[in-house]
C-alpha positions as CSV (number, residue, x, y, z in Angstrom):
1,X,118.8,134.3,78.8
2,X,117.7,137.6,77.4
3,X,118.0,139.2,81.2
4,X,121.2,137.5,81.7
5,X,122.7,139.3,78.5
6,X,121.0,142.1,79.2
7,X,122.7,142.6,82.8
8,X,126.0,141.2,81.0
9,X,125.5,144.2,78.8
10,X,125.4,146.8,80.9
11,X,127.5,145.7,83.5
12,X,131.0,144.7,80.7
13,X,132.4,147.9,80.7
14,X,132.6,148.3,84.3
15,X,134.0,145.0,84.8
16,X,136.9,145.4,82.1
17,X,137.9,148.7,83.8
18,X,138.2,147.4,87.5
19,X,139.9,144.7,85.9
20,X,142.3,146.9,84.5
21,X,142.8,148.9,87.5
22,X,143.2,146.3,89.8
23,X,145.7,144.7,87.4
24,X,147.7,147.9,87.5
25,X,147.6,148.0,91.1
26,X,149.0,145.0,91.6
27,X,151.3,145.3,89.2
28,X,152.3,148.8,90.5
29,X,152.0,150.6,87.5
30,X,151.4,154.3,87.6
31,X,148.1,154.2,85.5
32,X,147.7,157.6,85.0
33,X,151.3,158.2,84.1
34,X,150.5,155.1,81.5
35,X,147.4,156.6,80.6
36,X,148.6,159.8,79.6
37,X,151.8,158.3,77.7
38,X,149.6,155.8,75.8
39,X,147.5,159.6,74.8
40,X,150.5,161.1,73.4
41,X,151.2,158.1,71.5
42,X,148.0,158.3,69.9
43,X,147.9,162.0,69.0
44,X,151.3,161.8,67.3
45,X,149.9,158.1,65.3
46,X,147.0,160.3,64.7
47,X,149.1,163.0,63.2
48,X,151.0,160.6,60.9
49,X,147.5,158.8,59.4
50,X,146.5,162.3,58.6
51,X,147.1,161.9,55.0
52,X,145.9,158.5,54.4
53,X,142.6,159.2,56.5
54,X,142.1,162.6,54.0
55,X,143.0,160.2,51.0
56,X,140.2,157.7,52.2
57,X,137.3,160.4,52.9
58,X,137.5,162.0,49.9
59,X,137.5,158.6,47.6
60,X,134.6,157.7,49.7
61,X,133.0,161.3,49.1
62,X,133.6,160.6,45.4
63,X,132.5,157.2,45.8
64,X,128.9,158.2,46.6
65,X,128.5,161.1,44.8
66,X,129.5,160.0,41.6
67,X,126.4,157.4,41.6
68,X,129.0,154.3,41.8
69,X,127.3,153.4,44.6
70,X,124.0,152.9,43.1
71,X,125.8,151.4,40.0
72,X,127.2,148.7,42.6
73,X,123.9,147.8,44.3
74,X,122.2,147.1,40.7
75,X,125.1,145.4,39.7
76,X,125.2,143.0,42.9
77,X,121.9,142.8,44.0
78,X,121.1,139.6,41.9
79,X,124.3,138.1,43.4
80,X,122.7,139.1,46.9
81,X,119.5,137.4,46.3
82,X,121.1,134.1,45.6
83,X,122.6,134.1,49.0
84,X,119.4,135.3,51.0
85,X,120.7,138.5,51.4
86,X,117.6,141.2,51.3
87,X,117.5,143.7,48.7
88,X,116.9,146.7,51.4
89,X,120.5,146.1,52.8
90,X,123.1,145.8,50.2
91,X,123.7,149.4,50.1
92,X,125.0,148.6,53.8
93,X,126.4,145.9,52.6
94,X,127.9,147.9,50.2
95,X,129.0,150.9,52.6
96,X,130.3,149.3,55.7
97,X,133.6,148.2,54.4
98,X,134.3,152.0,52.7
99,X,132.7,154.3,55.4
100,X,131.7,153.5,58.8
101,X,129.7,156.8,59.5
102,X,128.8,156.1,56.0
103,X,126.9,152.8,56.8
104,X,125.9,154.3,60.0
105,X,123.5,156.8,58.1
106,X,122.5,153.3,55.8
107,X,121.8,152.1,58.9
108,X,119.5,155.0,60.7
109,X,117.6,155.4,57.2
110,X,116.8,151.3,57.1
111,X,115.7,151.3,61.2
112,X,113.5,154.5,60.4
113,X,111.8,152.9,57.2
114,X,111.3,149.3,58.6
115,X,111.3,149.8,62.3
116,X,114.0,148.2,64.6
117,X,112.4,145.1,65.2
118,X,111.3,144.2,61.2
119,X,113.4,141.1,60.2
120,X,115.2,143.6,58.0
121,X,116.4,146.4,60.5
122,X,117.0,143.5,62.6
123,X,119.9,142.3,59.3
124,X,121.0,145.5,59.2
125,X,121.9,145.6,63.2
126,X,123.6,142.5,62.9
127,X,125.2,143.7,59.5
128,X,126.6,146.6,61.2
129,X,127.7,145.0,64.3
130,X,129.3,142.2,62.5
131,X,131.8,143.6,59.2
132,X,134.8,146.1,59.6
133,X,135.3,149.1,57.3
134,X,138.3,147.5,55.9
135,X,139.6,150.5,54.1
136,X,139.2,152.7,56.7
137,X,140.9,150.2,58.8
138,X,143.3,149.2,56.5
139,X,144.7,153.1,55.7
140,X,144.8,153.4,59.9
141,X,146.7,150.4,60.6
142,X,149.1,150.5,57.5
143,X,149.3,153.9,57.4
144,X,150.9,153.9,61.3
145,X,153.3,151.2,60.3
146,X,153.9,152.3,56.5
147,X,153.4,149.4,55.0
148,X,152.9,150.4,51.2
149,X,151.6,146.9,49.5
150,X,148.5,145.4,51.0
151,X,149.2,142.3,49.1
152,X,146.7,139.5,50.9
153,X,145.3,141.6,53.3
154,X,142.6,143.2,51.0
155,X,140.9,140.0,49.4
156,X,141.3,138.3,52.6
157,X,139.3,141.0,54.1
158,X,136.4,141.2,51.5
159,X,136.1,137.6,51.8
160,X,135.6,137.7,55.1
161,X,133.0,140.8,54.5
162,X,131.3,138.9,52.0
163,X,131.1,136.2,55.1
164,X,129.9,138.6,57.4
165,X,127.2,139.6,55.6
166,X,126.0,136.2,54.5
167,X,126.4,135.0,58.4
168,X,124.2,138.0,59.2
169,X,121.4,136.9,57.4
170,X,121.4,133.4,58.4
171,X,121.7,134.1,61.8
172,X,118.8,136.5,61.7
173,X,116.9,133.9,59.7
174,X,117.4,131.2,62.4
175,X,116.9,133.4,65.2
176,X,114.4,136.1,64.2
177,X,111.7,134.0,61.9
């Protein structure tokens, strides 16, 4: 199983892009023409974001520097044992949904301490790999279509962080111990 993932792994990307090209092909669609349309698009969505990505990095600066985040971990780390969750990565926990690069570095500084393959770099992997940085994401996708009032979307999303999380323990539980 682990060589058929592995092979799956590798060989994904490839397949998705033949995929696509042969797609275009058939469909006789000027790919590069596409390509290069679908790359303006994004510079002038990227130009429009601008001020809500700048508005998000510097909360998230503030955020962290202000010791909130520290605050936040003693606060919910007694929460966090009650579901399983280990102590070492609720500061990801924490991070993921305000700052990707920002639970990135969480990340590199828990895989250096406890090695890649301890149970809890192993959580932190899956952590990573399995929650969204909903604020990020959300000041992207609303800011490109200017919606103003987030109304569901932001418990909806913490929920299903919370979810993540807890899933990412459990599944490391039942497949790593």
């Amino acid at each position: 199983m682990i060589e058929v993932l592995k092979i799956l792994s590798v060989s994904i990307i490839p397949i998705i892009m033949s995929i696509i090209l042969i797609y275009g092909y058939i469909k006789r669609i000027r790919l590069y023409d596409a390509f290069v349309e679908g790359a303006k698009e994004g510079f002038n969505t990227a130009l429009r974001i601008m001020p809500y990505l700048i508005t998000i990095f510097i909360a998230i600066g503030i955020f962290k520097r202000s010791g909130a985040m520290n605050i936040l971990v003693n606060i919910v780390t007694p929460f966090a044992k009650i579901a399983g969750v280990p102590k070492e990565v609720i500061p990801l926990a924490l991070m993921r949904p305000i700052s990707g690069s920002g639970a990135l570095a969480v990340v590199k500084e828990i895989v250096t301490e406890y090695g890649p393959d301890s149970f809890i770099g192993r959580v932190a992997s899956t952590m990573m790999g399995s929650a969204e940085t909903i604020f990020y994401t959300m000041a992207v996708y609303f800011g490109v279509v200017g919606i103003k009032d987030s109304r569901h979307t932001l418990p909806a999303a913490i929920i299903s962080h919370i979810a993540a999380v807890i899933a990412s323990v459990l599944i490391c539980n039942i497949v790593f111990r």
